[in-house]
C-alpha positions as CSV (number, residue, x, y, z in Angstrom):
1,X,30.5,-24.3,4.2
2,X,33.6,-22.5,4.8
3,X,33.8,-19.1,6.4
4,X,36.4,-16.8,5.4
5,X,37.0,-13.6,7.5
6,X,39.0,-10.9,6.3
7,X,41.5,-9.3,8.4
8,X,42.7,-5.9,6.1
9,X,43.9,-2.8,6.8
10,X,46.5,-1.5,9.5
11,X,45.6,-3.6,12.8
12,X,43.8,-0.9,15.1
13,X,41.4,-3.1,16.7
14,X,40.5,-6.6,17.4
15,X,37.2,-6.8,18.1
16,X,35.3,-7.3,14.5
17,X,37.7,-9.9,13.7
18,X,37.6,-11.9,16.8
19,X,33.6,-11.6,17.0
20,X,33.4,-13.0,13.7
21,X,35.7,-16.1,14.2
22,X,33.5,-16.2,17.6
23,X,30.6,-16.7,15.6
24,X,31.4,-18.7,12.8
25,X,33.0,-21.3,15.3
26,X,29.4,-22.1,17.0
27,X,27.6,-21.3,13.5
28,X,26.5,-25.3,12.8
29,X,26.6,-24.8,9.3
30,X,30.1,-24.2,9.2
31,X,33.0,-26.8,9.2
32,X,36.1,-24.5,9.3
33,X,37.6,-20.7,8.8
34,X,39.8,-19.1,6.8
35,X,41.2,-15.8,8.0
36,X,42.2,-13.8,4.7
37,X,44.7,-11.3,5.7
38,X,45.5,-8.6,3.8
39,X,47.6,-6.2,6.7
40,X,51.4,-4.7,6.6
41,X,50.7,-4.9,10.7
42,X,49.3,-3.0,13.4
43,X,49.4,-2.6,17.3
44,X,50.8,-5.2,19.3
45,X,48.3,-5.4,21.6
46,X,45.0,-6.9,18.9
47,X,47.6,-8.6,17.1
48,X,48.4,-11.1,20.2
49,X,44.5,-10.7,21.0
50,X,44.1,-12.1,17.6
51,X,46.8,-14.5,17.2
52,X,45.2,-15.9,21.2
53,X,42.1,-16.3,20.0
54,X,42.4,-18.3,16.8
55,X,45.0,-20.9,19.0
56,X,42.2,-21.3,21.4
57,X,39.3,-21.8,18.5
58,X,41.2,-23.8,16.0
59,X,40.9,-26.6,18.6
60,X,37.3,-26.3,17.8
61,X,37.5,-26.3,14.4
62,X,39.7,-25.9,12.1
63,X,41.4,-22.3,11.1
64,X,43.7,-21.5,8.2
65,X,45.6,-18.8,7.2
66,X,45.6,-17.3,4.0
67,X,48.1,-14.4,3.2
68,X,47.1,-12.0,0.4
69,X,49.2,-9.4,-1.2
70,X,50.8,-8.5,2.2
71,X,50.7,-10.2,5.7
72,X,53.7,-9.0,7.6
73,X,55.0,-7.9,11.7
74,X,51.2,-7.9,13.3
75,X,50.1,-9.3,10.3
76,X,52.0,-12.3,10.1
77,X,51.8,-12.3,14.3
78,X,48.1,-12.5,13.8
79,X,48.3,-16.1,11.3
80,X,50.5,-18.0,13.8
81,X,48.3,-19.4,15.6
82,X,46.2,-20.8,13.1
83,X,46.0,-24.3,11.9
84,X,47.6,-24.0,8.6
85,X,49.4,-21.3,6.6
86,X,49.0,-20.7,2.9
87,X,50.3,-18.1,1.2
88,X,51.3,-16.5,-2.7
89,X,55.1,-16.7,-3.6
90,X,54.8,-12.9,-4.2
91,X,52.8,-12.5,-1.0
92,X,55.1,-9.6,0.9
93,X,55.3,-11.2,4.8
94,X,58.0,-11.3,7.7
95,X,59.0,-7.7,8.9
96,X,59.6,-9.5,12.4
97,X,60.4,-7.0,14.9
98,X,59.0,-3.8,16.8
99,X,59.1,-0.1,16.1
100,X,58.2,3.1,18.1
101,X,58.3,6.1,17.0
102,X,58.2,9.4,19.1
103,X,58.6,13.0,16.9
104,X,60.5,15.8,18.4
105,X,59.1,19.6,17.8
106,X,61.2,21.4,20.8
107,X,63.3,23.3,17.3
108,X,60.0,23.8,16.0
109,X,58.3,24.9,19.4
110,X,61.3,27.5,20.2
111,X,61.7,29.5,16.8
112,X,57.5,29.8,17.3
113,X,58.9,30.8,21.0
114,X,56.1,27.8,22.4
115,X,56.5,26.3,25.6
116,X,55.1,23.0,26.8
117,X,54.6,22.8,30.7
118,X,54.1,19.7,32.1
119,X,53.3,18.5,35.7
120,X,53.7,14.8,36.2
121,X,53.4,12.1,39.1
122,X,56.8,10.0,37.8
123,X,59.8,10.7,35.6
124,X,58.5,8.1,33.1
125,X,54.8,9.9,32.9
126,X,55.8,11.9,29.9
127,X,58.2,9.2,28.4
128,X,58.5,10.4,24.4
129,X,57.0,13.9,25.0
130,X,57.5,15.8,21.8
131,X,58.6,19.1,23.3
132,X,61.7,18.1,24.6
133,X,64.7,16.3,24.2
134,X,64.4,12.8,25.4
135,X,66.4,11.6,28.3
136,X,69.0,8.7,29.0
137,X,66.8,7.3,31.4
138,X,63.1,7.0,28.8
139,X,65.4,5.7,26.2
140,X,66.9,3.1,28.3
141,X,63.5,2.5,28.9
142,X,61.2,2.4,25.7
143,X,64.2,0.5,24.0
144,X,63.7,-2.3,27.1
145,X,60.0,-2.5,26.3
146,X,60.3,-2.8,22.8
147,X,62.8,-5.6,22.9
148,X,60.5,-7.3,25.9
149,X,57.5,-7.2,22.8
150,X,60.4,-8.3,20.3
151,X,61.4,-11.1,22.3
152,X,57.1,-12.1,22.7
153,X,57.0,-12.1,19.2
154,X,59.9,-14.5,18.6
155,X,58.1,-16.9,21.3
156,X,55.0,-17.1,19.3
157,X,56.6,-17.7,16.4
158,X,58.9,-20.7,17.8
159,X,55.3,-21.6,19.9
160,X,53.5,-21.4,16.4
161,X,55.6,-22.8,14.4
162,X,57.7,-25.5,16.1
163,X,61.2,-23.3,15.1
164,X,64.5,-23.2,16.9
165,X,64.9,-20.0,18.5
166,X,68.1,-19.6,17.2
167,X,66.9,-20.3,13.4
168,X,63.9,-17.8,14.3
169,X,66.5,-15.5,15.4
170,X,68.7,-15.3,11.7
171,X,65.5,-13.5,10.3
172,X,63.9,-11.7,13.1
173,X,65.8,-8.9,12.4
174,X,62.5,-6.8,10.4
175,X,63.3,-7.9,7.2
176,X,60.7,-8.4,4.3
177,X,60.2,-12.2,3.1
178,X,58.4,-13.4,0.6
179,X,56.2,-16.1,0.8
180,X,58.5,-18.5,-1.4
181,X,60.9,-17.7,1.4
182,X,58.2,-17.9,4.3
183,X,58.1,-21.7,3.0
184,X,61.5,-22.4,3.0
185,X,61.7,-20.8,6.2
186,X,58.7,-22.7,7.6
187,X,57.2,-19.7,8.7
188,X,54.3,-20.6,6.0
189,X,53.0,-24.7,5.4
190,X,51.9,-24.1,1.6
191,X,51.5,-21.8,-1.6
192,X,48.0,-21.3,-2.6
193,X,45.3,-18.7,-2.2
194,X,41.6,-18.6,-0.4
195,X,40.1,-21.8,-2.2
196,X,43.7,-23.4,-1.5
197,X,43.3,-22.6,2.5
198,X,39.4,-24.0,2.5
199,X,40.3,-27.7,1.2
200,X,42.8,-27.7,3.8
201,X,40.0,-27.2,5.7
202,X,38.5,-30.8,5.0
203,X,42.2,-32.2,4.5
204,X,42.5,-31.4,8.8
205,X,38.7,-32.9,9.2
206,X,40.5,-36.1,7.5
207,X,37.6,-36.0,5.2
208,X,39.4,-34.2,1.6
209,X,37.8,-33.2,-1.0
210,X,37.7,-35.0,-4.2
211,X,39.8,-33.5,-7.6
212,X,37.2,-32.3,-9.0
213,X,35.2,-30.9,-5.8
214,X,35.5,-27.2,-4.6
215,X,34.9,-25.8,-1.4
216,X,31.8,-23.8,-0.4
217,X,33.3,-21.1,0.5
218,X,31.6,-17.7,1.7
219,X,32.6,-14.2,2.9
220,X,31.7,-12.7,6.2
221,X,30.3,-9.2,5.7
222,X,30.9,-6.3,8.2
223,X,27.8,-4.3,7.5
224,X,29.9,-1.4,9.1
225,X,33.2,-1.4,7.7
226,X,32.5,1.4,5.0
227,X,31.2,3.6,7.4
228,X,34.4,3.0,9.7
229,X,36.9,3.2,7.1
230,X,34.9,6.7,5.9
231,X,35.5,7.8,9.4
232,X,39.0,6.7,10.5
233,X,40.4,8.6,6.9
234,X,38.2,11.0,8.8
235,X,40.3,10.9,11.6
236,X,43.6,10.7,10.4
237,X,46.0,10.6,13.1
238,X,49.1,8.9,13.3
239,X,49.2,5.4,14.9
240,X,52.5,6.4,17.2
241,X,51.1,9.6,19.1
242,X,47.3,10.0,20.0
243,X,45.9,12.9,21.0
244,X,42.7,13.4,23.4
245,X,41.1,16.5,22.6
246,X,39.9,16.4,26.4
247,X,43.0,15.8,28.4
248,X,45.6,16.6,25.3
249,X,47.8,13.4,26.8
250,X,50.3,11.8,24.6
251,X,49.5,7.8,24.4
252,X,52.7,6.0,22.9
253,X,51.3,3.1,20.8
254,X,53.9,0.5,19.8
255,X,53.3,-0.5,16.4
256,X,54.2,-3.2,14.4
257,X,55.6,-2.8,10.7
């Protein structure tokens, strides 16, 4: 049998995904993943968690990538460390690059004649706070840490894919590919879809699958993925500012488009 684990949706978390490729790699029954992705990106942070953990586990067995309608930024970050990439010529992928996002209300705040006071420990403990104009000093700053995480996503993408840096570099600029492109580009091995990714599966094993044979392929259920989905839309709150209700902190996330 083949497992297939579906990464979908914005990347928020890592867990479910790397629990499931945990325990479909010591299921016995099972000769090989694929990890169906189906994400325009996410947080950095679970996308190098994910992208870790399927270089470490495809030395177990073996794990292929298989891009759906869209598999870009955190998306794509998650697939490179897989054994193989397969993916549609329409499949929407690339978007290399970082992005962060800070809103400013101090025009907002004034004309409502609102005042944020804020008592801090460092000058950078309120980098990107929305009631006031941002200074030299946390630009300077947040634009260094988003080229640092721009620079760790090139590296896994030469590491992963055995590119030139300077050939990685001529497209790692946040443009869209395609996947027809993603080929050409060798960012992707081959066109195909989920039953495509699985005979690759035995092709790696060095035991392939005759014409006429298909892979037994089946899905990994999240019993709770309804009821989380119901909640986060729930939830609704942007990805680049979070908001405790306790200690109403700012958290800057850097996402991933």
């Amino acid at each position: 049998q083949i497992a297939v684990i579906e990464l979908s949706g914005v990347i928020e978390s890592s867990k479910d995904v790397i629990d499931h490729l945990y325990k479909q790699i010591k299921n016995p029954r099972v000769r090989g993943i694929v990890l169906r992705i189906e994400s325009p990106g996410g947080a950095v942070g679970p996308s190098q968690e994910i992208n870790e953990a399927v270089s470490r586990l495809k030395e177990i067995k073996p794990i292929v990538a298989s891009m759906g309608s869209v598999a870009a930024s955190g998306g794509l970050y998650a697939a490179l460390g897989a054994s193989k990439i397969f993916a549609q010529p329409g499949t929407l992928t690339g978007s290399i690059g970082v992005i962060l996002q800070v809103p400013n209300l101090r025009r907002v705040t004034e004309k409502l004649g609102v005042e944020m006071l804020t008592i801090k420990s460092g000058k950078f403990k309120d980098a990107g706070n929305a009631f006031r104009e941002m200074t030299e000093d946390e630009r300077a700053f947040l634009q260094s840490t988003v080229d640092e995480v721009n620079a760790e996503f090139v590296n896994a993408i030469v590491t992963g894919r055995g590119l030139d840096r300077s050939e990685v570099e001529k497209f790692a600029d946040g443009r869209v590919l395609l996947g027809s492109n993603a080929v050409t580009l060798k960012l992707v091995d081959k066109i195909g879809g989920v039953y495509e990714a699985a005979r690759e599966v035995f092709e790696i094993l060095e035991k392939p699958l005759g014409p006429k044979e298909q892979p037994e392929i089946f899905y990994v259920e999240d019993k709770f993925a309804r009821f989380r989905k119901f909640v986060e839309g729930l939830l609704d709150l942007p990805l680049s500012l979070r908001e405790s209700v306790q200690g109403r902190q700012v958290e800057l996330r850097y996402i991933m488009y």
